[in-house]
N, C-alpha and C positions, 0 to 999 in steps of 0.2 A: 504494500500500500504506500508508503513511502515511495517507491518510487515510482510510482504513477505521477506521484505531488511532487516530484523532482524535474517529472518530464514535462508538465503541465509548467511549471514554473519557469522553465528553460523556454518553451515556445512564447511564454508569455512578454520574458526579456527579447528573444529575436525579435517579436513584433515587435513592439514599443522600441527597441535599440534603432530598427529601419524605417519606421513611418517620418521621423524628421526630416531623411537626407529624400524622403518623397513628395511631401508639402512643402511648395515654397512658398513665400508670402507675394501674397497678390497684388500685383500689378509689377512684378519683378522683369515679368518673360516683355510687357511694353516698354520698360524701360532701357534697355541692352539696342533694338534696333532703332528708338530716338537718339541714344549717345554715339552710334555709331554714322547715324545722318549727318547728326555734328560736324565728326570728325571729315566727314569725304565731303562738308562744305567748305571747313575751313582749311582744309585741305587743297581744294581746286580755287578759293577765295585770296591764297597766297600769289605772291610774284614767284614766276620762276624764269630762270635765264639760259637762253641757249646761244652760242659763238659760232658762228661761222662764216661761209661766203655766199654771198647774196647771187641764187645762181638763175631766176626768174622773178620776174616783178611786173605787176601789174596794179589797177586801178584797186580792185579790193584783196588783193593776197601778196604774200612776200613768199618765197619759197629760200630757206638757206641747207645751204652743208655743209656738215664738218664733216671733212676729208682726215684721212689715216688711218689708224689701224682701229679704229671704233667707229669707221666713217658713219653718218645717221643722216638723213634728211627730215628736216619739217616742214612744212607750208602751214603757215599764221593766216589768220584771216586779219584783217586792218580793225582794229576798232575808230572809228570813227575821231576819236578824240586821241588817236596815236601822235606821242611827240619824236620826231629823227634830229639828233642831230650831226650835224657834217650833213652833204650831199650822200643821198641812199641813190643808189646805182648797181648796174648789174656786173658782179667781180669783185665788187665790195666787201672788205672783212668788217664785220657787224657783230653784234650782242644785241640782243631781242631780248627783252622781259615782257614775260607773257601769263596769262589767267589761263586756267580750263574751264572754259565755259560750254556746258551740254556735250561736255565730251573732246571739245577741239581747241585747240589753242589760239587763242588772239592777240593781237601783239600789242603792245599800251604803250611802249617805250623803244625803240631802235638809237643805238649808238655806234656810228662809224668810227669805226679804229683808225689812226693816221697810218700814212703809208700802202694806202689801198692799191697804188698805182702797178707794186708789182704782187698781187693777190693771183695775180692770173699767170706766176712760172713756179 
């Protein structure tokens, strides 16, 4: 008889031991995907900067690339209120800061590096 009351008491702790790590308090599981909106707002909300050579240019895009051994190309879309300074030209070594907006980069700021003239040897 005793041990009946041993094994009863034993299943009684397993339950009670695992119901906690089962209930979480409520409204935990909405909380985790609002902080995580946050993050990939202020996240694409940041300046980011890419260098390289301005290799197509047009009325609403700039297309640059860094050339060597991590070569990358981007194409920026123009925001509207984009400040360049120096002359922006195509062969031009440039730094773009730029937003992600809806996924694509837009460029807010362009800076011509001096010495552009031999970007193209």
């Amino acid at each position: 008889m005793n041990q009946g009351r041993f094994f009863l008491g034993l299943a009684l702790a397993a339950t009670l031991a695992g119901t906690p790590a089962i209930v979480a308090p409520a409204g935990a599981a909405s909380r985790k995907p609002a902080a995580a909106t946050v993050a990939a707002k202020r996240k694409s909300a940041a300046l980011h900067q890419f260098s390289g050579v301005v290799t197509a240019l047009d009325q609403g895009s700039l297309t640059v690339e860094k050339r060597g051994t991590g070569a990358k190309t981007m194409v920026f879309t123009r925001h509207p209120e984009m400040r360049a300074t120096g002359e922006l030209q195509k062969d031009a070594r440039v730094t773009v800061w730029y937003r992600d907006e809806d996924g694509h980069p837009v460029a807010r700021k362009v800076v011509v590096k001096a010495g552009t003239e031999t970007a193209g040897n």
